[in-house]
mmCIF file of the N, C-alpha and C atoms, coordinates in Angstrom:
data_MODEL
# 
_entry.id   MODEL 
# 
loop_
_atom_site.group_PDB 
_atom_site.id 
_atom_site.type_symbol 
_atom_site.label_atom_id 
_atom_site.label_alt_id 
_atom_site.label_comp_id 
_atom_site.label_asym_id 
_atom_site.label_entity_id 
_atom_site.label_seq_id 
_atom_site.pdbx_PDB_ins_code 
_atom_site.Cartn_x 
_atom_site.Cartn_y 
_atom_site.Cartn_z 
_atom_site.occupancy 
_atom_site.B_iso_or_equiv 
_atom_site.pdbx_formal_charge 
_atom_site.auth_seq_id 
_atom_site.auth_comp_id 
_atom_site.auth_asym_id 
_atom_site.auth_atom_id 
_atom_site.pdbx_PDB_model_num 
ATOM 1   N N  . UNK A 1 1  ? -11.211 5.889  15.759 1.00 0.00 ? 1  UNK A N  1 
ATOM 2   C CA . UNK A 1 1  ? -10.089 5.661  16.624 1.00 0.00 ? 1  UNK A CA 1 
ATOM 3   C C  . UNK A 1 1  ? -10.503 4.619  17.662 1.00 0.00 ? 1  UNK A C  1 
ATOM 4   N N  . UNK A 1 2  ? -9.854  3.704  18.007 1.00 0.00 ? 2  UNK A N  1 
ATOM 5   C CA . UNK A 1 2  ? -9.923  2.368  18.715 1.00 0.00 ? 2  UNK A CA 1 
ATOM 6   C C  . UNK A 1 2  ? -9.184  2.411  19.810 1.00 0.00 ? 2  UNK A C  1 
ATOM 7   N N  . UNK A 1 3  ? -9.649  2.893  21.033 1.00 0.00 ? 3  UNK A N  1 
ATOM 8   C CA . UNK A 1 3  ? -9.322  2.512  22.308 1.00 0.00 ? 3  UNK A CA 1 
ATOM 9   C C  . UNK A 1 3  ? -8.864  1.059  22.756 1.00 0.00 ? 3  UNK A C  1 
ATOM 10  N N  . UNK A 1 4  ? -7.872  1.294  23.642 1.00 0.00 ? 4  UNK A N  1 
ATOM 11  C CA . UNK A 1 4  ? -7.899  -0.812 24.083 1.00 0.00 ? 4  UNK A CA 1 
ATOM 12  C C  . UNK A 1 4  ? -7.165  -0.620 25.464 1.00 0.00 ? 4  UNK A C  1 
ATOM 13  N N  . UNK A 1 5  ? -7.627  -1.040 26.577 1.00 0.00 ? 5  UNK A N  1 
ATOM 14  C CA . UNK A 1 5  ? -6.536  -0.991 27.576 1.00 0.00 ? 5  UNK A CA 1 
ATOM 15  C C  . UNK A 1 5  ? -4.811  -1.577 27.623 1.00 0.00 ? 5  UNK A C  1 
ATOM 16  N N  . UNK A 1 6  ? -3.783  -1.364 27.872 1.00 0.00 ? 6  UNK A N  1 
ATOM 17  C CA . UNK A 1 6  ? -2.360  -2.015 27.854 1.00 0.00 ? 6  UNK A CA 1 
ATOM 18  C C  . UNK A 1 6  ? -2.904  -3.534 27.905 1.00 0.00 ? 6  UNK A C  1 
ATOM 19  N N  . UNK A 1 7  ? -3.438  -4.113 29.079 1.00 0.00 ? 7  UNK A N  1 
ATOM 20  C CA . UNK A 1 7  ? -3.454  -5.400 29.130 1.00 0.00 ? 7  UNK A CA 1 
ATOM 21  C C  . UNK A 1 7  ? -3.719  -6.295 28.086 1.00 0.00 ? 7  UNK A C  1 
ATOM 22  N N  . UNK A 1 8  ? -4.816  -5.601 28.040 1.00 0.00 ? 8  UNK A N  1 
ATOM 23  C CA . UNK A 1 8  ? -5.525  -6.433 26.498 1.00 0.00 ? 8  UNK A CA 1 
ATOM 24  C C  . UNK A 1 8  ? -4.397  -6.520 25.147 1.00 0.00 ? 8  UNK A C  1 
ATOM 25  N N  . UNK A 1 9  ? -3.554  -5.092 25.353 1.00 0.00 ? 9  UNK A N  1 
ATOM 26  C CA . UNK A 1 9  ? -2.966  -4.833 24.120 1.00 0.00 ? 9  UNK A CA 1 
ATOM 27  C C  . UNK A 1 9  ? -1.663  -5.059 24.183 1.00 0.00 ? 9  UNK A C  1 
ATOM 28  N N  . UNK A 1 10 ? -1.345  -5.462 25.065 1.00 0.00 ? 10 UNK A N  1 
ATOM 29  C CA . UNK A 1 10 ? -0.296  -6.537 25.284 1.00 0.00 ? 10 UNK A CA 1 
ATOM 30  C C  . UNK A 1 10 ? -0.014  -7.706 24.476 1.00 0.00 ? 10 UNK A C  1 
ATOM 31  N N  . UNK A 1 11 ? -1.263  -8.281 24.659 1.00 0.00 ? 11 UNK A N  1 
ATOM 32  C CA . UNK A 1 11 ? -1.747  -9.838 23.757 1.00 0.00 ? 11 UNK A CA 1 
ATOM 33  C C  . UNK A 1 11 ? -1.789  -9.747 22.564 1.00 0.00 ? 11 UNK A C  1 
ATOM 34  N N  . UNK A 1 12 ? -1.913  -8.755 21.961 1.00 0.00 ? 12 UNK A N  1 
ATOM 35  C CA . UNK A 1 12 ? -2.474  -8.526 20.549 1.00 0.00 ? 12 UNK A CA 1 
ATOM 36  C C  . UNK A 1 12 ? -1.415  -7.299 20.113 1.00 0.00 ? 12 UNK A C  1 
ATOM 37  N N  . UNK A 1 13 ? -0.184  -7.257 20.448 1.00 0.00 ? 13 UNK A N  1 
ATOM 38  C CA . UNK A 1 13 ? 0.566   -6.029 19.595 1.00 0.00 ? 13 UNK A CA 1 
ATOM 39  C C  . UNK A 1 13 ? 0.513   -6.143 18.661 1.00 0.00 ? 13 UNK A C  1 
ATOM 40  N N  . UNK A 1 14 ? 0.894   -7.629 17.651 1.00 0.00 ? 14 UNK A N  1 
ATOM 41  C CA . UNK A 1 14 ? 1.228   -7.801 16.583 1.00 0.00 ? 14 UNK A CA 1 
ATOM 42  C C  . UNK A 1 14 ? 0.216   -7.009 15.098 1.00 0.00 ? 14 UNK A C  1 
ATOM 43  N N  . UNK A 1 15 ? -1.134  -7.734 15.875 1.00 0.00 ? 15 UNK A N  1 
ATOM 44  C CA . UNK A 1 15 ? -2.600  -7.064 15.265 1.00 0.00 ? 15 UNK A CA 1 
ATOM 45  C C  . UNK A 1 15 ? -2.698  -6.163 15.401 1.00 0.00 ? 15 UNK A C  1 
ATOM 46  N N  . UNK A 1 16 ? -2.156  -5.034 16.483 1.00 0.00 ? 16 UNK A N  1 
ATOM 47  C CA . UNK A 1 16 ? -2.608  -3.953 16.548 1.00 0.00 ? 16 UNK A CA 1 
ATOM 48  C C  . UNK A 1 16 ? -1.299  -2.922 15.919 1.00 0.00 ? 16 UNK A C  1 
ATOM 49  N N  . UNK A 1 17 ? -0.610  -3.521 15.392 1.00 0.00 ? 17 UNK A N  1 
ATOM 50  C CA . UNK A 1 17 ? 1.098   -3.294 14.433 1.00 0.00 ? 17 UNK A CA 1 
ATOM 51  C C  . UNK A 1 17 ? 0.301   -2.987 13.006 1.00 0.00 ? 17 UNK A C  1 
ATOM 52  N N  . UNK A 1 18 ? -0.420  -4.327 12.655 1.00 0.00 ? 18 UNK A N  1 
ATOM 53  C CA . UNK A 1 18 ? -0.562  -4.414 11.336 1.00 0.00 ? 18 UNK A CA 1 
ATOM 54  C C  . UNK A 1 18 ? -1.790  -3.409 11.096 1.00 0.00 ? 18 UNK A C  1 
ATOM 55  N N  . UNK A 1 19 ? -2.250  -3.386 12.076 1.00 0.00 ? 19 UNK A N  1 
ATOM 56  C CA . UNK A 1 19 ? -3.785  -1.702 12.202 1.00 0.00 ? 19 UNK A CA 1 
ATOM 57  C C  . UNK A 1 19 ? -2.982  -1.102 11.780 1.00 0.00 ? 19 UNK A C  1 
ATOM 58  N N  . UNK A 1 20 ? -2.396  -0.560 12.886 1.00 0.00 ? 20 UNK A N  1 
ATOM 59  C CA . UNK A 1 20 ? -1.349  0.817  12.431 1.00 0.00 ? 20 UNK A CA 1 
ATOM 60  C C  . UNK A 1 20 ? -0.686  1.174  11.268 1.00 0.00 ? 20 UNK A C  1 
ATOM 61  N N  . UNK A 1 21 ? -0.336  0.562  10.648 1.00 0.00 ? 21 UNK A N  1 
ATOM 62  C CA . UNK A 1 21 ? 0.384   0.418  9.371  1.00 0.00 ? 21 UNK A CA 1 
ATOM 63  C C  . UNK A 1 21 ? -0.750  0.594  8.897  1.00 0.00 ? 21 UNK A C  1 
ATOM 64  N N  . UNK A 1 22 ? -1.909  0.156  8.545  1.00 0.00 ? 22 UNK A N  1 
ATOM 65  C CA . UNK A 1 22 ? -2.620  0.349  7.825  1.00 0.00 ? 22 UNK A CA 1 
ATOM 66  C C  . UNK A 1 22 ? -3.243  1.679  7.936  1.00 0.00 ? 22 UNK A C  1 
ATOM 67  N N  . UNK A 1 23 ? -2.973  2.210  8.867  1.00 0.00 ? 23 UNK A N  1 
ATOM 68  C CA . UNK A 1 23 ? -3.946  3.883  8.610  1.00 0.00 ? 23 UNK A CA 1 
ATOM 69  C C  . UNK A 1 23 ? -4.751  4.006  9.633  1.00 0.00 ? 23 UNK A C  1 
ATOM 70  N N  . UNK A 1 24 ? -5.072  3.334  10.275 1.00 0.00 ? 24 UNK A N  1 
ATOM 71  C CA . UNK A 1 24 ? -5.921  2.932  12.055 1.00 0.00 ? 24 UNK A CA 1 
ATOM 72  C C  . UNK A 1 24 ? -4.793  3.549  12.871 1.00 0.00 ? 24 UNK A C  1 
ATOM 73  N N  . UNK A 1 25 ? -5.591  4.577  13.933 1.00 0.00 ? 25 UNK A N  1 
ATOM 74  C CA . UNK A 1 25 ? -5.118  4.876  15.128 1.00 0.00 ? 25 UNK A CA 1 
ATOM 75  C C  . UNK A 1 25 ? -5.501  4.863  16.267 1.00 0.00 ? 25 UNK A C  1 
ATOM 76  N N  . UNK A 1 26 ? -4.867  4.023  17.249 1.00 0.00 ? 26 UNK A N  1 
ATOM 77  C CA . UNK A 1 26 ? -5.170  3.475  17.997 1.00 0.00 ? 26 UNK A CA 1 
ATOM 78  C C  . UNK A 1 26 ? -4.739  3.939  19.317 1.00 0.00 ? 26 UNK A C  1 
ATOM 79  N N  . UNK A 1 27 ? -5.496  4.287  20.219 1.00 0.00 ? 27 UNK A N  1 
ATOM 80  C CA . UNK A 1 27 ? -5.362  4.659  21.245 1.00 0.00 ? 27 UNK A CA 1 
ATOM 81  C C  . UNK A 1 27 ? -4.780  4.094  22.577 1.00 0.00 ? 27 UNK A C  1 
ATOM 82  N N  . UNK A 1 28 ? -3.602  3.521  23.711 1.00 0.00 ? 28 UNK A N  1 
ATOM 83  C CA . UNK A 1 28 ? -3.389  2.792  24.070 1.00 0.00 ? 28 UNK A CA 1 
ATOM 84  C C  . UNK A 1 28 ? -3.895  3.133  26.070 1.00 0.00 ? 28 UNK A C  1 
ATOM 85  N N  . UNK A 1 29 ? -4.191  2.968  26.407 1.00 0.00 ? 29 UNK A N  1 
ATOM 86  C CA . UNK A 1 29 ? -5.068  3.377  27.761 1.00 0.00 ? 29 UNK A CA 1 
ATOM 87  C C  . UNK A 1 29 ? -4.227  2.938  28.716 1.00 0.00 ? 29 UNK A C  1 
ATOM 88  N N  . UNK A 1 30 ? -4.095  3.242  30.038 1.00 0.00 ? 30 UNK A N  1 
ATOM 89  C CA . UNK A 1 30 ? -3.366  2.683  31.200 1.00 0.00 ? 30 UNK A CA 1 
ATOM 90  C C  . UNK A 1 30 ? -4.303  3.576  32.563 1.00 0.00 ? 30 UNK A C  1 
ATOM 91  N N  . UNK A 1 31 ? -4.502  2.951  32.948 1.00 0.00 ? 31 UNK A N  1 
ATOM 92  C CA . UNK A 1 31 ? -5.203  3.587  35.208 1.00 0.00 ? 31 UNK A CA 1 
ATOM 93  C C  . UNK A 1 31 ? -4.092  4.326  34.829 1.00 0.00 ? 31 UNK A C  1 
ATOM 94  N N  . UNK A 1 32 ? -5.287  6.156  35.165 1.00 0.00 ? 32 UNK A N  1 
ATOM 95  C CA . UNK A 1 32 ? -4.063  7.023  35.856 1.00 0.00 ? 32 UNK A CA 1 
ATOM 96  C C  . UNK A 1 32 ? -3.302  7.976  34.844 1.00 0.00 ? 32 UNK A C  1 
ATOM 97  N N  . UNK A 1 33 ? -3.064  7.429  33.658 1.00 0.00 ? 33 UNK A N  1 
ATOM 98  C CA . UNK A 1 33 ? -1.838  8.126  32.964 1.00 0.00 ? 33 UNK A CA 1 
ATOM 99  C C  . UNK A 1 33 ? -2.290  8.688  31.746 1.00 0.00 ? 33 UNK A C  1 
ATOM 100 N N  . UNK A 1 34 ? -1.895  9.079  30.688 1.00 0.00 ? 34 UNK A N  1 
ATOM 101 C CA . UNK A 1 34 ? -2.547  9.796  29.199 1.00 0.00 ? 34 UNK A CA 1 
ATOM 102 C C  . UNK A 1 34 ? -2.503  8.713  28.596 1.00 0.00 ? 34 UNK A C  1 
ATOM 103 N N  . UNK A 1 35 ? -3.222  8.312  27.640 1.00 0.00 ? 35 UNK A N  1 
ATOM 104 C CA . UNK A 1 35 ? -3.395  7.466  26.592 1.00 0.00 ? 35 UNK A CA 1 
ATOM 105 C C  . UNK A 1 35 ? -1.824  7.208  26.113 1.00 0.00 ? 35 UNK A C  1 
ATOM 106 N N  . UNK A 1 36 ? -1.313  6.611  25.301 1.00 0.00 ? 36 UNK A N  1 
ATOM 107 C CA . UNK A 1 36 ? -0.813  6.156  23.828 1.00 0.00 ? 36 UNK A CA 1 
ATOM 108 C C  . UNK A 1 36 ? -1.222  6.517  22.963 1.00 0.00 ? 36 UNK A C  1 
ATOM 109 N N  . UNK A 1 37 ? -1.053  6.958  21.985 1.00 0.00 ? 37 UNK A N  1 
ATOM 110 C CA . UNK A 1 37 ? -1.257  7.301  20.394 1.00 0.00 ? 37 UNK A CA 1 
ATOM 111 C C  . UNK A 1 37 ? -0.455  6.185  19.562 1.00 0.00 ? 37 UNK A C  1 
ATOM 112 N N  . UNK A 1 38 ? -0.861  5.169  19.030 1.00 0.00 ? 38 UNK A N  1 
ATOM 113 C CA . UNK A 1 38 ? -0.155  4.339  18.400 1.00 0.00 ? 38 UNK A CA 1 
ATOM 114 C C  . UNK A 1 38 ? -0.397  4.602  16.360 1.00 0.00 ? 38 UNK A C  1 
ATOM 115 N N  . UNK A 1 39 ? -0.067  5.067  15.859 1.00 0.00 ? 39 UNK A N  1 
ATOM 116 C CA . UNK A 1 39 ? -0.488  5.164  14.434 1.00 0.00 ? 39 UNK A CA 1 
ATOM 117 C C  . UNK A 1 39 ? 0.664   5.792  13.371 1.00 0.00 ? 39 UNK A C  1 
ATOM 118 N N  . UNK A 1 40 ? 0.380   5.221  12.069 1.00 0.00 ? 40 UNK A N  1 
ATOM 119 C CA . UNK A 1 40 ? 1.483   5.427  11.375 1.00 0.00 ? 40 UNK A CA 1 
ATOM 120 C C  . UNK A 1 40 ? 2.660   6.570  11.512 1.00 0.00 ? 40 UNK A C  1 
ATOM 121 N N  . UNK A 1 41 ? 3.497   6.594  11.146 1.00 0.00 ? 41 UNK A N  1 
ATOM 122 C CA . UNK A 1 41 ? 4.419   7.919  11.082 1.00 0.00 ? 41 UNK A CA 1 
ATOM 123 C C  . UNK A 1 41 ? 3.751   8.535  9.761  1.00 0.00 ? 41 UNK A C  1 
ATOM 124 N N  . UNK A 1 42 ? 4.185   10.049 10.206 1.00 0.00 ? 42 UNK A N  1 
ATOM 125 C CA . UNK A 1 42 ? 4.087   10.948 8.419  1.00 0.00 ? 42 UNK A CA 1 
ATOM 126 C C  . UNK A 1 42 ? 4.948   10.583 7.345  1.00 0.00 ? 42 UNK A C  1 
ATOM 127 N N  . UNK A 1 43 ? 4.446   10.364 6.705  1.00 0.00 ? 43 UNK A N  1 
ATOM 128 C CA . UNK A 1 43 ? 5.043   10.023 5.184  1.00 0.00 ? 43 UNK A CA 1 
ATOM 129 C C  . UNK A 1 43 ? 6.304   10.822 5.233  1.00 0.00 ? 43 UNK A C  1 
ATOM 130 N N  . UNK A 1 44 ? 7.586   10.487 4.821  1.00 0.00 ? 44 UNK A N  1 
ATOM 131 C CA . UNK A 1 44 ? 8.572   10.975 4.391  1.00 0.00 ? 44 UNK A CA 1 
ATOM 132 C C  . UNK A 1 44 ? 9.241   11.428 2.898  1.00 0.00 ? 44 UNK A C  1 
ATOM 133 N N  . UNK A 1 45 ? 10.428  12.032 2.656  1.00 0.00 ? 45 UNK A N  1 
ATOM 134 C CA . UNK A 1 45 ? 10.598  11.815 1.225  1.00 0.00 ? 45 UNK A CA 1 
ATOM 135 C C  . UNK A 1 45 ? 11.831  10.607 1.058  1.00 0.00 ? 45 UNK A C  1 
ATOM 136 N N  . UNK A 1 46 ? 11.353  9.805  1.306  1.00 0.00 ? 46 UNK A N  1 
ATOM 137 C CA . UNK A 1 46 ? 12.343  8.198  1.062  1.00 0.00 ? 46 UNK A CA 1 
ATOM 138 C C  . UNK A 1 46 ? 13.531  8.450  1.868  1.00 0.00 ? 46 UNK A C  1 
ATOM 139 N N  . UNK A 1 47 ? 13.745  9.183  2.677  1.00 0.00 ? 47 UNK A N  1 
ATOM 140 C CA . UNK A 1 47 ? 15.056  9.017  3.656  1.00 0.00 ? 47 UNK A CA 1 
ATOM 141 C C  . UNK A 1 47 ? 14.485  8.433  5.110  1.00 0.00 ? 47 UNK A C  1 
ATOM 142 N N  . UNK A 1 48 ? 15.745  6.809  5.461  1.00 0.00 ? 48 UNK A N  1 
ATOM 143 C CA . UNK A 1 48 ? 15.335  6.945  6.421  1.00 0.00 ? 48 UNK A CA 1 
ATOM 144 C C  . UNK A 1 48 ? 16.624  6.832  7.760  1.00 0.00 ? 48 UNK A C  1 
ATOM 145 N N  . UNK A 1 49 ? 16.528  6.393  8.673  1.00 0.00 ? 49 UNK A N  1 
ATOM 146 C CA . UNK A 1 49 ? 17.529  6.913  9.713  1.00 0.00 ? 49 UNK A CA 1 
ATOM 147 C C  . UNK A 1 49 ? 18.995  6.005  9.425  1.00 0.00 ? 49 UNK A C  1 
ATOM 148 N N  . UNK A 1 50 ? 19.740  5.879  9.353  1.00 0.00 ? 50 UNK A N  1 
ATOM 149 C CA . UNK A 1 50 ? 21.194  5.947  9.097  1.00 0.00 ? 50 UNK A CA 1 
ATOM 150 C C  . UNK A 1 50 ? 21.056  4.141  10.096 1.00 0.00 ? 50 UNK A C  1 
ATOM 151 N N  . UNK A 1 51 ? 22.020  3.391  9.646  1.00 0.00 ? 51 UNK A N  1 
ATOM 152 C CA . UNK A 1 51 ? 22.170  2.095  10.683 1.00 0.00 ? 51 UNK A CA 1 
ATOM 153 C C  . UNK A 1 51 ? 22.937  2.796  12.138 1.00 0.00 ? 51 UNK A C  1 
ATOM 154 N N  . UNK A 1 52 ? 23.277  2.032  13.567 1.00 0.00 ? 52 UNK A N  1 
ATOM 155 C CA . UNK A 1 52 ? 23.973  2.934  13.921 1.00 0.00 ? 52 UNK A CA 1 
ATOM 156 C C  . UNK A 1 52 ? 25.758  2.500  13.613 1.00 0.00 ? 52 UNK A C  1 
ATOM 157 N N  . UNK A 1 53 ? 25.879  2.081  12.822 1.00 0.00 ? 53 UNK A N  1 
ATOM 158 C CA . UNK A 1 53 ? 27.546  1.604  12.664 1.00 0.00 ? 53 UNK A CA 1 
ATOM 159 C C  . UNK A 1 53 ? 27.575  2.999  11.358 1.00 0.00 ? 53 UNK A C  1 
ATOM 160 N N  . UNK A 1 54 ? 26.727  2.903  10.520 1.00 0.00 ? 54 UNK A N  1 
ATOM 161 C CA . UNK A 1 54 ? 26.875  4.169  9.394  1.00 0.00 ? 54 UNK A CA 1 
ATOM 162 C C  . UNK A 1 54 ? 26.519  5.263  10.418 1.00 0.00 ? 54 UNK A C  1 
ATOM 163 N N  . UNK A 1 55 ? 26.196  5.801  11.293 1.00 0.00 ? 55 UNK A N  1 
ATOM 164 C CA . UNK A 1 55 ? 26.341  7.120  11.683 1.00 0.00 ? 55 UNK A CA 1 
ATOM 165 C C  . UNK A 1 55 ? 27.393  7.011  12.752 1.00 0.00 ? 55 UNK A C  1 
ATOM 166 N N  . UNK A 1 56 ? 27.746  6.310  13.193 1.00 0.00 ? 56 UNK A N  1 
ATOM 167 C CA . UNK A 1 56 ? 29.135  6.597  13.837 1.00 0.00 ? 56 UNK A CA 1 
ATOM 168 C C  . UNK A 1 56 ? 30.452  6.514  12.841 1.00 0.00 ? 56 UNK A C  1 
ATOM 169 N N  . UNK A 1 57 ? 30.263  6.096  11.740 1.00 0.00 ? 57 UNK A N  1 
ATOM 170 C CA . UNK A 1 57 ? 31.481  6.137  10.536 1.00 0.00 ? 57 UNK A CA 1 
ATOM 171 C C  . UNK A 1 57 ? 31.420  7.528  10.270 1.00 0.00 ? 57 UNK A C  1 
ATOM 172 N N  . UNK A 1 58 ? 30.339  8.783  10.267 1.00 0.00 ? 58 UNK A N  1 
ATOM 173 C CA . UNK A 1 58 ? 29.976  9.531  9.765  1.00 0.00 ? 58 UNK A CA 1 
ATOM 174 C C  . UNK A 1 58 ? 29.956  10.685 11.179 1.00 0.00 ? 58 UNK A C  1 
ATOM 175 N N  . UNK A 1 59 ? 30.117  10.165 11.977 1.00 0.00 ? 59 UNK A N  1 
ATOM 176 C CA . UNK A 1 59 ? 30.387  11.144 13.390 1.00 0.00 ? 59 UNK A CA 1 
ATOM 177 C C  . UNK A 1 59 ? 32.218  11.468 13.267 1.00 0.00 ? 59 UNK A C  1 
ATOM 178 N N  . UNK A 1 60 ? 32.199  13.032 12.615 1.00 0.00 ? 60 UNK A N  1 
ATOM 179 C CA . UNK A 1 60 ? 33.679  13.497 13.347 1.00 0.00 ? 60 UNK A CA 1 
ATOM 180 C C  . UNK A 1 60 ? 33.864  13.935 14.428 1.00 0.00 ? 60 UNK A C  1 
ATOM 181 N N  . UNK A 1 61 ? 34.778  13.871 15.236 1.00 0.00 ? 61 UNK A N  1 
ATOM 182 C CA . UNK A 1 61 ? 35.264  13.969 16.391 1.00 0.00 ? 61 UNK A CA 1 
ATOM 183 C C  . UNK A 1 61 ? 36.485  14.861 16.635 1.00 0.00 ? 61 UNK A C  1 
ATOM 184 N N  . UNK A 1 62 ? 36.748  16.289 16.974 1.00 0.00 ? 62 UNK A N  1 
ATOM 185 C CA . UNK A 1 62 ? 37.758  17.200 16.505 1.00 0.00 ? 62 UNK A CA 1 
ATOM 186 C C  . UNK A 1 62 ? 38.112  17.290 18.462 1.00 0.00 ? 62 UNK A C  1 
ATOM 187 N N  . UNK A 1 63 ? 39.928  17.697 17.902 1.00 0.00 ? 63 UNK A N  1 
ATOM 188 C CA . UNK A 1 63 ? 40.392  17.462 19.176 1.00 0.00 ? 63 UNK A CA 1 
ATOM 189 C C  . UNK A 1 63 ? 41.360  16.406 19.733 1.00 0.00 ? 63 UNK A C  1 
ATOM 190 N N  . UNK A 1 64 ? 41.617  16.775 20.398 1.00 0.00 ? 64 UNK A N  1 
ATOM 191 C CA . UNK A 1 64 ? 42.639  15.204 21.287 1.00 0.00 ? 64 UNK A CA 1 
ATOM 192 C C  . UNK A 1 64 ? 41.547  14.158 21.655 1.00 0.00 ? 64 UNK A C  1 
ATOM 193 N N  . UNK A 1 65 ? 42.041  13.351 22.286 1.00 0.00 ? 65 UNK A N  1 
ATOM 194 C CA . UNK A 1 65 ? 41.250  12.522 22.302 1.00 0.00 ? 65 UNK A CA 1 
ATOM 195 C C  . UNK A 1 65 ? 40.953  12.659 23.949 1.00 0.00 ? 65 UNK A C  1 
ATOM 196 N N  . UNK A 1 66 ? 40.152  12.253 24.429 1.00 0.00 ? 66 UNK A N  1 
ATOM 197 C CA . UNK A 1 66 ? 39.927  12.375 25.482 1.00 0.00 ? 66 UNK A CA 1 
ATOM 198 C C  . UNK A 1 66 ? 40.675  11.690 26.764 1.00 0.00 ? 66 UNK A C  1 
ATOM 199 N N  . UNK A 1 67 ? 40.955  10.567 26.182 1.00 0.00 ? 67 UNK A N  1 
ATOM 200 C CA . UNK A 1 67 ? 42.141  10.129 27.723 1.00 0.00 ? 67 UNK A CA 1 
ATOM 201 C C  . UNK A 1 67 ? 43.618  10.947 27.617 1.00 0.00 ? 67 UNK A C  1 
ATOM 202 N N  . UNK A 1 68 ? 43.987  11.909 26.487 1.00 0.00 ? 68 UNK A N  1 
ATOM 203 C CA . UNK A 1 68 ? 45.013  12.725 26.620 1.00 0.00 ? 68 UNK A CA 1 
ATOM 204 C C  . UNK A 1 68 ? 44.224  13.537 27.538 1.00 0.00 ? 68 UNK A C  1 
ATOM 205 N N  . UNK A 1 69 ? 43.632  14.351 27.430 1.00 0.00 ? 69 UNK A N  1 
ATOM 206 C CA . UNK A 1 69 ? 43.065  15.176 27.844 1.00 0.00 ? 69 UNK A CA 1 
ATOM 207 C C  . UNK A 1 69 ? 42.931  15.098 29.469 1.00 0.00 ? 69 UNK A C  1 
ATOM 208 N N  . UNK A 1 70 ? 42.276  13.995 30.139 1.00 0.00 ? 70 UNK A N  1 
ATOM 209 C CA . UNK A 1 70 ? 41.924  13.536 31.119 1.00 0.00 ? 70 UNK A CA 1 
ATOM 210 C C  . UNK A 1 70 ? 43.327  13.631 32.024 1.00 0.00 ? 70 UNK A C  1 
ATOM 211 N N  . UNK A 1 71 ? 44.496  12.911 31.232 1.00 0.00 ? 71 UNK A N  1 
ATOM 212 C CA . UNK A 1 71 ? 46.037  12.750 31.507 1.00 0.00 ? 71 UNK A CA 1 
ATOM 213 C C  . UNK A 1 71 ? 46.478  14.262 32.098 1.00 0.00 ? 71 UNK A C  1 
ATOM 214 N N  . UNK A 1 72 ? 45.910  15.110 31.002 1.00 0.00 ? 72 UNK A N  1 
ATOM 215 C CA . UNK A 1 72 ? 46.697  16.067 30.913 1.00 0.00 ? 72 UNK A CA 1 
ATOM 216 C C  . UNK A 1 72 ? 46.059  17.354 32.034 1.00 0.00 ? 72 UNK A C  1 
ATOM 217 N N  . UNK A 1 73 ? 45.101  16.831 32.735 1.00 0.00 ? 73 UNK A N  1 
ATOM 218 C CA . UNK A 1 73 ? 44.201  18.112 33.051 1.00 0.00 ? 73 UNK A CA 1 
ATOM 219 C C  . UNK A 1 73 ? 44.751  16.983 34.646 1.00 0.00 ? 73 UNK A C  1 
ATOM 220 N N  . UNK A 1 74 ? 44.962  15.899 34.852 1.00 0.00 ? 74 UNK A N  1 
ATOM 221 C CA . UNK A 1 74 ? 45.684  15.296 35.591 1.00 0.00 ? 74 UNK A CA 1 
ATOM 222 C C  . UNK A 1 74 ? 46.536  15.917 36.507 1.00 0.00 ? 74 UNK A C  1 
ATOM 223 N N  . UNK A 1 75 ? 47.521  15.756 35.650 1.00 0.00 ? 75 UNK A N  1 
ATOM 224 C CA . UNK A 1 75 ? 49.020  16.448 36.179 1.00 0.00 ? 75 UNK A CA 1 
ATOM 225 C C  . UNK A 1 75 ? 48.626  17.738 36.392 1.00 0.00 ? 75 UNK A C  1 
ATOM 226 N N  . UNK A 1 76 ? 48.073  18.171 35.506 1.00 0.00 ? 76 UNK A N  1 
ATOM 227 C CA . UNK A 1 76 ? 48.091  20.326 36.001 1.00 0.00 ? 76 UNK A CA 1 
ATOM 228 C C  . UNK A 1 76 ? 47.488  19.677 37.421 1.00 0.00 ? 76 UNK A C  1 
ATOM 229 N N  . UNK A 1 77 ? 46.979  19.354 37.962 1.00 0.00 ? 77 UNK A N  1 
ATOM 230 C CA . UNK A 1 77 ? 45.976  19.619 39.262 1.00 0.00 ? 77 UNK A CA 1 
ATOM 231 C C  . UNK A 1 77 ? 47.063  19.107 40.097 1.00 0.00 ? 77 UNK A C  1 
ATOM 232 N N  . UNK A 1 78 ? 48.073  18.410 40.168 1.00 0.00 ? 78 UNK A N  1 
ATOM 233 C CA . UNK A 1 78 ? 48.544  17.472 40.578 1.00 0.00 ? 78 UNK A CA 1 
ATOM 234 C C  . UNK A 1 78 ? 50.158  18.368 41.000 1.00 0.00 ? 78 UNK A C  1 
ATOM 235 N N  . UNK A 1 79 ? 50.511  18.762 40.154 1.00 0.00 ? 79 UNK A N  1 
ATOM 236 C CA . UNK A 1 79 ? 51.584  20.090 40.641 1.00 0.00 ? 79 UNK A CA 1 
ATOM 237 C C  . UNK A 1 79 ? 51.205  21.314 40.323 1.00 0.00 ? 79 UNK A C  1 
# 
């Protein structure tokens, strides 16, 4: 495991991208605070996160809509 302070690793994300991917984990250091853990994700079974335009096609929404709602909770307060 390969320690590096932020500063240094600032300069060099790209290299320290293509570590990671490769199976290297890399530790990221800062004055003061807990490390970074920079290193691959766990293997999955081939699913991966949705674009966000496909998960909002795929978000239902049950109910009025909310500026009725807003309208309507309005007026009750109102008389």
């Amino acid at each position: 495991m390969t320690q590096i302070p932020v500063q240094e690793a600032q300069g060099c994300l790209e290299s320290l991208l293509d570590r990671a991917e490769k199976g290297e984990t890399i530790l990221i250091t800062r004055p003061g605070r807990p490390p970074i853990r920079l290193r691959p994700t766990e293997k999955t079974d081939g699913k991966t996160l949705p674009s966000l335009s496909e998960w909002r096609e795929e978000l239902q929404v049950e109910g009025a809509p909310l500026r009725e709602i807003v309208h309507l909770r309005r007026d009750d307060e109102r008389y």
